[in-house]
C-alpha positions in Angstrom: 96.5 117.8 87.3 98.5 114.2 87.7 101.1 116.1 88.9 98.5 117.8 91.9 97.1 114.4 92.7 100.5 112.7 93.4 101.3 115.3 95.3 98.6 115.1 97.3 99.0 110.9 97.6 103.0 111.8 98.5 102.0 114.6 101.4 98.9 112.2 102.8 101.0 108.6 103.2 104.2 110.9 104.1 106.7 110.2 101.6 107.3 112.7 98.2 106.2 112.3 95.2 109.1 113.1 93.4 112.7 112.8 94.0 114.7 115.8 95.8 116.8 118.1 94.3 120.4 117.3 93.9 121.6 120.5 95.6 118.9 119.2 98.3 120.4 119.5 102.2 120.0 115.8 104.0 119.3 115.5 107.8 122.4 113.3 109.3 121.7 110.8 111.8 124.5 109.4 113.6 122.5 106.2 115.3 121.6 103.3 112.0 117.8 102.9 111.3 116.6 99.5 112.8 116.1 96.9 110.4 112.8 97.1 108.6 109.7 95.4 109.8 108.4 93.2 107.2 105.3 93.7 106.5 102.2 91.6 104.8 100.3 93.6 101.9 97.0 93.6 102.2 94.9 92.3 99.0 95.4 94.9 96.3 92.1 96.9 96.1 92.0 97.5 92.6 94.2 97.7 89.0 96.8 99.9 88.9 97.9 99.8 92.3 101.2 99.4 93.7 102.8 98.7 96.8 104.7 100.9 98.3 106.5 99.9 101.7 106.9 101.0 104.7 109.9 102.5 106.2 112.1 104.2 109.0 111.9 108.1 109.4 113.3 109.8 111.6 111.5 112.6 113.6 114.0 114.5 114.9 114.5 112.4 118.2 114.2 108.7 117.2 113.2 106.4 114.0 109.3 106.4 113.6 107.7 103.2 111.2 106.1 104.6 108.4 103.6 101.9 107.4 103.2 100.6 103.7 100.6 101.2 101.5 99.1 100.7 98.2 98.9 103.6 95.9 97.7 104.3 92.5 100.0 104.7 89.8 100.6 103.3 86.5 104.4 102.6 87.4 106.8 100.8 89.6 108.0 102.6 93.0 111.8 102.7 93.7 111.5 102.2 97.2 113.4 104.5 99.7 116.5 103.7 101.6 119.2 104.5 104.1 122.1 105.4 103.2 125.6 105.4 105.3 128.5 107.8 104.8 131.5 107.1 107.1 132.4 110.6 108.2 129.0 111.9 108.5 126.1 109.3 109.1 122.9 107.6 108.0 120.6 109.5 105.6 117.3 108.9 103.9 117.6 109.1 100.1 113.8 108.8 99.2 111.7 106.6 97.2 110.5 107.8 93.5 108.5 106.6 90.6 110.9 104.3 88.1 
């Protein structure tokens, strides 16, 4: 049931819910993500919220902002990040539940 719900939370506010598979194929992009907007969180609407913030995704064609938003969850949120490999490119390694 928790499972379904976060799930549901990850496909809704567009990021997953759980981390990928190692074995997992990643999307190369040879242009860097602009740097990240900083954004102001709203006042958290209840207990057991958490922030979780926005970020760049790429659509295919260019970066997109993905804004933040507060979810609920009983734990922290590892946020999501770029990552740079020399030989190939930048690629999104998600966020996940610590």
């Amino acid at each position: 049931m928790i499972k379904n719900v976060l799930l549901a939370a990850a496909m809704a506010f567009g990021f997953p819910a759980i981390s990928p598979p190692v074995s997992a194929a990643y999307v190369y992009v040879q242009v860097g993500p602009p740097a990240p907007i900083v954004e102001t969180a709203p006042a958290v609407p209840g207990p057991g919220y958490v922030w979780v913030g926005g970020y760049w995704r790429w659509n295919g064609v260019r970066y997109v902002w993905v804004p933040g938003t507060w979810v609920h969850h009983p734990g922290a949120w590892c946020p999501g990040h770029w990552r740079h490999l020399p030989d190939h490119g930048w690629y999104w390694v998600p966020g996940h539940w610590c």
